[in-house]
C-alpha positions as CSV (number, residue, x, y, z in Angstrom):
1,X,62.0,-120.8,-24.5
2,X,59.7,-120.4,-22.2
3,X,59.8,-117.3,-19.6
4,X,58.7,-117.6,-16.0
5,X,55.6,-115.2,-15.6
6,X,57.2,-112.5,-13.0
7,X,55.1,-110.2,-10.9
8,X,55.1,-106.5,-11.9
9,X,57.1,-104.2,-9.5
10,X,54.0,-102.5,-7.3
11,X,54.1,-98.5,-7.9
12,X,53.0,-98.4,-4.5
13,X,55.8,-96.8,-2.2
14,X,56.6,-98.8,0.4
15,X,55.5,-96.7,3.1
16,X,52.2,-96.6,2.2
17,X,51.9,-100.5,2.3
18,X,52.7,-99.9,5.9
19,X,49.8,-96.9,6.8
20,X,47.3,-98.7,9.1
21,X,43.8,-99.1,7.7
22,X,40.8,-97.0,7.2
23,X,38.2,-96.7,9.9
24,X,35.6,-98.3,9.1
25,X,31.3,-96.3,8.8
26,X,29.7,-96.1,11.7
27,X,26.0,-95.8,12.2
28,X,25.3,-92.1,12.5
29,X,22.8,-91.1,15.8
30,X,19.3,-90.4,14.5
31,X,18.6,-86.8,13.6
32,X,17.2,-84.3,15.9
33,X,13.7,-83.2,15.5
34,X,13.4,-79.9,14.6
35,X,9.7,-77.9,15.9
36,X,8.8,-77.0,12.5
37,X,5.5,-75.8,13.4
38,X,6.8,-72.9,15.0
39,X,8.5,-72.3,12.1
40,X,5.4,-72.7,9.5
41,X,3.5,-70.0,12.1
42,X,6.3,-67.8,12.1
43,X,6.3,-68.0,8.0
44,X,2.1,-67.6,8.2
45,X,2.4,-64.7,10.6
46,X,4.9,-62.9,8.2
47,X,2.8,-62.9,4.7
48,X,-0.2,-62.4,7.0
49,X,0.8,-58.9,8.1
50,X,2.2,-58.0,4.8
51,X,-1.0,-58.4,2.8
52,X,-2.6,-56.7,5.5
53,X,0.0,-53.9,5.0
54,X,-0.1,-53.6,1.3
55,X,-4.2,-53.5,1.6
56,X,-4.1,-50.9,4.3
57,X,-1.1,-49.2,1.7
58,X,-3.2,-49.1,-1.5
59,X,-6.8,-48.1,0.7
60,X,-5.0,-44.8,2.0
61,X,-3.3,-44.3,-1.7
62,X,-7.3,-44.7,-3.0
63,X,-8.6,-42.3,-0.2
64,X,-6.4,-39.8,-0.8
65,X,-6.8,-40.2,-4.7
66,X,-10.4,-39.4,-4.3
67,X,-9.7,-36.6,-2.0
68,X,-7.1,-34.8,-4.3
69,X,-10.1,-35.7,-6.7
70,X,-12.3,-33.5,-4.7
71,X,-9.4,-30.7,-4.5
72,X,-9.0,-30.5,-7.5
73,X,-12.5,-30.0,-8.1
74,X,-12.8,-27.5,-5.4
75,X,-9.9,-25.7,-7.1
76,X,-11.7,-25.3,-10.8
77,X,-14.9,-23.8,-9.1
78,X,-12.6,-21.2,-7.0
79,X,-10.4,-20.6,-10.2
80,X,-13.9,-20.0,-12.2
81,X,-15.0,-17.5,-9.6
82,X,-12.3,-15.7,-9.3
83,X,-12.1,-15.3,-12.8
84,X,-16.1,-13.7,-12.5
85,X,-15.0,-11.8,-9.9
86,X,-12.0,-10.1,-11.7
87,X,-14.3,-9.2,-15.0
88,X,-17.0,-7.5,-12.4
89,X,-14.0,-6.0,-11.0
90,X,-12.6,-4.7,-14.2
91,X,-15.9,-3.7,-15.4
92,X,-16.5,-1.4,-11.9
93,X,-13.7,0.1,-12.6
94,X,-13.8,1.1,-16.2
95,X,-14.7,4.8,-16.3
96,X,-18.5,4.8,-17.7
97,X,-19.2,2.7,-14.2
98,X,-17.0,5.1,-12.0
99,X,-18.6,8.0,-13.4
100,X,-22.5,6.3,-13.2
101,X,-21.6,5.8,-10.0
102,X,-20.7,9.5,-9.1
103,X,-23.7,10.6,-10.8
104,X,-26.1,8.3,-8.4
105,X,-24.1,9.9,-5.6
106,X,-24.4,13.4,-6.8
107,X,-21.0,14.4,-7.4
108,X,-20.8,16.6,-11.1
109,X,-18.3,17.2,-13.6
110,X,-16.7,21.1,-12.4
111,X,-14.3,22.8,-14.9
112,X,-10.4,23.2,-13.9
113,X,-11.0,26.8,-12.6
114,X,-13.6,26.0,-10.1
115,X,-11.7,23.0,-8.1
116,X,-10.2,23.6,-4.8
117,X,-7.6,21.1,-3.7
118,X,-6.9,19.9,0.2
119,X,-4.1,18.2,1.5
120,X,-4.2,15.2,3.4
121,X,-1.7,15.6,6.0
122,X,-1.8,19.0,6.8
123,X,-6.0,19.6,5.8
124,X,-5.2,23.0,4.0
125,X,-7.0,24.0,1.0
126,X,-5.8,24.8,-1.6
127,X,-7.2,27.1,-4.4
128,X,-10.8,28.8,-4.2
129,X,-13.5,26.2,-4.9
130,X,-16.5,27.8,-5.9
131,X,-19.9,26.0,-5.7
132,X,-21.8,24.2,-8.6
133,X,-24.5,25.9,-9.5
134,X,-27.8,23.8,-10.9
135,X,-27.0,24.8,-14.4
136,X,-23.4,23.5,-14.0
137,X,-24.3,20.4,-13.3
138,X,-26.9,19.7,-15.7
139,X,-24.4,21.0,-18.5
140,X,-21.9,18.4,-16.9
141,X,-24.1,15.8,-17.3
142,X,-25.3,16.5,-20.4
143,X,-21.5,16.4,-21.7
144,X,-20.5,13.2,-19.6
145,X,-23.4,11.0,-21.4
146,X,-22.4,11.6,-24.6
147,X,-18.7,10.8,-23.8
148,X,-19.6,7.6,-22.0
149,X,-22.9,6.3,-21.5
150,X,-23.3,3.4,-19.2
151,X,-23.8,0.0,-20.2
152,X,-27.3,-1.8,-20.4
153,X,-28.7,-3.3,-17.4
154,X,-28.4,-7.0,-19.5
155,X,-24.6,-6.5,-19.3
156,X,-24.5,-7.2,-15.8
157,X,-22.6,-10.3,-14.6
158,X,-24.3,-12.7,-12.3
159,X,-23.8,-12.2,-8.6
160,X,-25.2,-11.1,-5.3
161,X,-27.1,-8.3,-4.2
162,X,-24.6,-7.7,-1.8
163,X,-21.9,-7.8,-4.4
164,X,-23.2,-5.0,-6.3
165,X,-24.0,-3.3,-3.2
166,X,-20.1,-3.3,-2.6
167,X,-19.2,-2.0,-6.4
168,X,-22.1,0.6,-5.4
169,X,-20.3,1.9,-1.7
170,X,-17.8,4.8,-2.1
171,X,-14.3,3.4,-2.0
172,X,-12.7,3.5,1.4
173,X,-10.4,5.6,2.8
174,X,-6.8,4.6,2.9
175,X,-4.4,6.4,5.1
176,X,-1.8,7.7,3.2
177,X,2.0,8.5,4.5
178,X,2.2,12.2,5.6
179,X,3.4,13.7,2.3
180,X,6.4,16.7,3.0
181,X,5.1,20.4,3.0
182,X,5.3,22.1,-0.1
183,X,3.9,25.5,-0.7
184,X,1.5,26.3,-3.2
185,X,1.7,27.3,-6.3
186,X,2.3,31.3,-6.6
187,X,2.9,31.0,-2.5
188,X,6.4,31.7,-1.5
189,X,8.2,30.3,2.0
């Protein structure tokens, strides 16, 4: 028995046997020209000015490194003389220098029962000086090199004539606040 060949049932729903066709491809309009040069310039002028700023950028960063360079040098020297200045400072003050120094002015050790006192604000003195007499001063002396004798004249720092001119002056005066009356001692009132 033989079987007539039969055509498969089409999966296709019916409707879409009936959907009208596809359009067909069309030739599409040739493509507009774009102006790339300006666009190439515009790219150019860009990485032009920023290697320009990055080398204007790194010459100011290398100027001011060798300025701060120069600072800091500057610095060290002004840090070594103030240092100098500071140990001729602390050696005019230490009390063999102090008391040279009052001896090249004149001024002579006096015991405590020989000072007078003055007060600043009001000018009064205070006490009964009495003058030094030539022997008083010699026996002053005599006692003040043996306590402290000055140093050597290699000890002396480096520096100006000017600069030990200024250890040499007498200090200057200050002006002190006006200190409140008080009487002296044994004075009543």
């Amino acid at each position: 028995m033989v079987v007539p060949a039969t055509r498969p049932a089409s999966r296709r729903p019916a409707a879409a046997a009936t959907a009208p066709p596809e359009p067909r491809l069309t030739v599409a309009p040739p493509p507009v020209a774009v102006p790339r040069a300006r666009f190439v310039v515009l790219v150019l002028l860009v990485v032009v000015l920023g290697v320009l700023g990055i080398l204007l950028l790194n010459t100011r960063i290398n100027e001011n490194a060798f300025r701060l360079h120069e600072l800091r040098q500057e610095q060290a020297k002004l840090d070594q003389r103030q240092q100098q200045l500071d140990e001729r400072i602390a050696e005019a003050n230490s009390t063999a220098q102090l008391s040279a120094a009052a001896r090249r002015l004149g001024l002579v050790r006096v015991g405590g029962d020989e000072l007078g006192r003055v007060r600043l604000p009001s000018g009064e003195v205070v006490g009964e000086p009495v003058p030094v007499t030539e022997e008083d001063a010699q026996a002053g002396e005599e006692a003040q090199t043996d306590v402290d004798a000055p140093a050597g004249e290699g000890s002396q720092t480096e520096g100006s004539q000017a600069d030990q001119e200024a250890v040499d002056a007498p200090p200057a005066q200050e002006t002190a606040p006006p200190a409140p009356e008080q009487p002296a001692i044994g004075e009543e009132g």
